[in-house]
C-alpha positions in Angstrom: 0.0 0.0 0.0 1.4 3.7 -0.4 1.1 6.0 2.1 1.8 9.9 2.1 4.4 11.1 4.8 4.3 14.7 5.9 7.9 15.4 7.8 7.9 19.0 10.3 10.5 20.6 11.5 13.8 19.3 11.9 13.0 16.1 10.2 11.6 18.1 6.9 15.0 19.7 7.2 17.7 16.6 7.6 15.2 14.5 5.0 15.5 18.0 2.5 11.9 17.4 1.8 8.6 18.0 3.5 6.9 14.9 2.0 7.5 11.1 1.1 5.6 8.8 -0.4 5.9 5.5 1.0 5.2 1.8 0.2 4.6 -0.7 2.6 2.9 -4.3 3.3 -0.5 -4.6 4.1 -1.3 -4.7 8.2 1.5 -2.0 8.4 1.2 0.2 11.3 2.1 3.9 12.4 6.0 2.5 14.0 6.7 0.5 10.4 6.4 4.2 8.8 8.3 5.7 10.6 10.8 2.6 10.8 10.5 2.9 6.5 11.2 6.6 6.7 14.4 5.7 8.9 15.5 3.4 6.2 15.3 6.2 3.4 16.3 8.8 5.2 19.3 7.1 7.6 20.0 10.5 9.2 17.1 10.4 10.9 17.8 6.6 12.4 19.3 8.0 15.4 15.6 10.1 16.4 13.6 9.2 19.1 10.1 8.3 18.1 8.2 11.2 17.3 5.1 12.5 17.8 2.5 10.6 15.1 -0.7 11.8 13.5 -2.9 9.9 11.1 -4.9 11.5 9.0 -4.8 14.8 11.1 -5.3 12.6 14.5 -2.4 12.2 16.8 -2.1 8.1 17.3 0.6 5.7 18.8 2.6 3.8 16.5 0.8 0.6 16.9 -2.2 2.2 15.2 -2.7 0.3 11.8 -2.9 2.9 8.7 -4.8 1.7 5.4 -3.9 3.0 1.7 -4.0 6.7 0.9 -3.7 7.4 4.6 -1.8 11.1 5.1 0.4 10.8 7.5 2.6 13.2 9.6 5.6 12.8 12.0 6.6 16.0 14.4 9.9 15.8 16.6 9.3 15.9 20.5 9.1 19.2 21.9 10.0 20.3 24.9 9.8 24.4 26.3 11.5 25.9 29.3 
């Protein structure tokens, strides 16, 4: 199935793109993404797991997506 990956912040930056389009198996869930997205973009292997939304709704990564899903990973944030 292919997916649509929306990358914010620092990972739109290190990935020099603010989208990816990604293929993966069928039953694939929110943490395969973002392990595919690892893969393609290694620079980003060493990142904590972000913050996940699918289809504009924050989820954890064991949420299953289904084809066409729009999905978008955010780094952590923290203020002070």
């Amino acid at each position: 199935m292919t997916v649509t990956v929306l990358l914010f912040a620092r990972y739109r930056e290190t990935a020099g793109e603010s989208a990816l389009v990604v293929d993966l198996p069928e039953g694939a869930n929110l943490g395969d993404v973002w392990a595919a997205v690892q893969r393609r973009v290694p620079a980003l292997a060493p990142e904590a797991r972000p913050m996940m939304a699918l289809d504009q709704a924050y989820r954890g990564p064991e949420t299953a997506i289904r084809p066409g899903s729009e999905i978008a990973f955010f780094p952590p944030v923290s203020g002070g």
